[in-house]
C-alpha positions in Angstrom: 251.3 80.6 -76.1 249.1 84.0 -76.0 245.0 82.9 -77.1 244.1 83.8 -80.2 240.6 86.0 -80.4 238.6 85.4 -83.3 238.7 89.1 -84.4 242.4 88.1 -84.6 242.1 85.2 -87.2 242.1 85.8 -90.8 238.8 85.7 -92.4 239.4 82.3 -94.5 239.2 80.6 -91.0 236.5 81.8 -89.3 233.9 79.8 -90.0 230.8 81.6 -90.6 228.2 79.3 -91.6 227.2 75.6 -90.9 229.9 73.1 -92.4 228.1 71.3 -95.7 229.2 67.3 -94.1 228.2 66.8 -91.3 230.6 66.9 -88.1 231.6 63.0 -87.2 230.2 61.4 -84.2 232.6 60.7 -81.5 231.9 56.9 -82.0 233.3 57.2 -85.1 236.7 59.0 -84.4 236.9 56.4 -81.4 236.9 53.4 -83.6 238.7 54.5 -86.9 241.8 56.2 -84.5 241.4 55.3 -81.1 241.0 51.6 -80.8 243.5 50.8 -83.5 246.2 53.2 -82.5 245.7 51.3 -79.0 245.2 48.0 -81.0 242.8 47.2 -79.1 239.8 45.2 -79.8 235.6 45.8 -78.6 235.7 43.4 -75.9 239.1 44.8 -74.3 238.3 47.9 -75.0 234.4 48.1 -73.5 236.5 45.4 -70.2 238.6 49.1 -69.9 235.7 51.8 -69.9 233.7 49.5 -67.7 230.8 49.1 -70.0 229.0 46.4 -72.3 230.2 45.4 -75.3 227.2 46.3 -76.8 226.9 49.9 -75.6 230.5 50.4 -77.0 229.5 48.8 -80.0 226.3 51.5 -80.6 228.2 53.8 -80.1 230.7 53.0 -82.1 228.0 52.7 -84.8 227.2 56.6 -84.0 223.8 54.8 -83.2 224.3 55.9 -79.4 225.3 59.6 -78.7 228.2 60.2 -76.4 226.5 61.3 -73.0 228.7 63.3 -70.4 228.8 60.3 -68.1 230.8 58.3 -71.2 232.6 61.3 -72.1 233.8 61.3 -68.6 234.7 57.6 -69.1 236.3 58.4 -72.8 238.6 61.4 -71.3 240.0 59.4 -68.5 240.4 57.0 -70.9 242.2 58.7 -72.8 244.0 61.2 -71.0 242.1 64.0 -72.9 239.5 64.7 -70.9 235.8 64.9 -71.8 235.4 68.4 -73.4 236.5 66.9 -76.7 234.2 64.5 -76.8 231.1 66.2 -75.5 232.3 68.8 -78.6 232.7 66.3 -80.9 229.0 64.8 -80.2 227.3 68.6 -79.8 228.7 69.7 -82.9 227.6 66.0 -84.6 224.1 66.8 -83.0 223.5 70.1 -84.1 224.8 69.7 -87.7 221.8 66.9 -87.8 219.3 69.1 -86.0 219.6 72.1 -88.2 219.4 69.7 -91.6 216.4 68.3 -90.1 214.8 71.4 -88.7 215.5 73.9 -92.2 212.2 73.8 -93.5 210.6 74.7 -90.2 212.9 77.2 -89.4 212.3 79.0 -93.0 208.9 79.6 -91.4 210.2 80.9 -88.0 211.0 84.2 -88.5 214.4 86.1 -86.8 214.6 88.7 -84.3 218.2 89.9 -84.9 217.8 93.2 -82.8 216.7 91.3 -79.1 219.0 91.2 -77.2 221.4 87.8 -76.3 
């Protein structure tokens, strides 16, 4: 299948601005889809990844980001490797980052001609 370049999508998928909910964490996606799809509980599932119940449980919560080290662990895991979920948690992060930074960043003001 040829990639598609985003000059090449039509303009009702591009998206252009930040999403109004926020992206959700990784944790999240793991324990509403993953674990039951694998019907699998916390305990078996944290005895699998090699971790504590109680970090799987955090991040379950989306209490405890998803570092690289877990999303290692998660795309083994899973046979989807960890891109996805190091995605998943950057996009979660900078949704939250940009919400709590807006009124500082009113004040900042933007250099659109220096170059990237």
């Amino acid at each position: 299948m040829p990639e598609v370049l985003p000059e090449e999508l039509p303009e009702e998928l591009i998206v252009s601005g930040r999403p109004h909910r926020c992206p959700s964490h990784p944790g999240v996606v793991l324990r509403d889809t993953v674990l039951p799809a694998l019907r699998l509980s916390v305990t078996a599932a944290a005895r699998e990844l090699g971790i504590s119940r109680q970090t799987l449980h955090r991040i379950l919560a989306g209490v405890v980001a998803v570092t690289p080290a877990m999303a290692v662990r998660l795309g083994h895991w899973c046979g989807n490797g960890p891109e996805m979920w190091l995605r998943m948690q950057q996009a979660h992060d900078l949704w939250n980052a940009a919400r709590d930074l807006e009124d500082d960043l009113a004040r900042i003001p933007r250099h659109t001609d220096a170059a990237a």
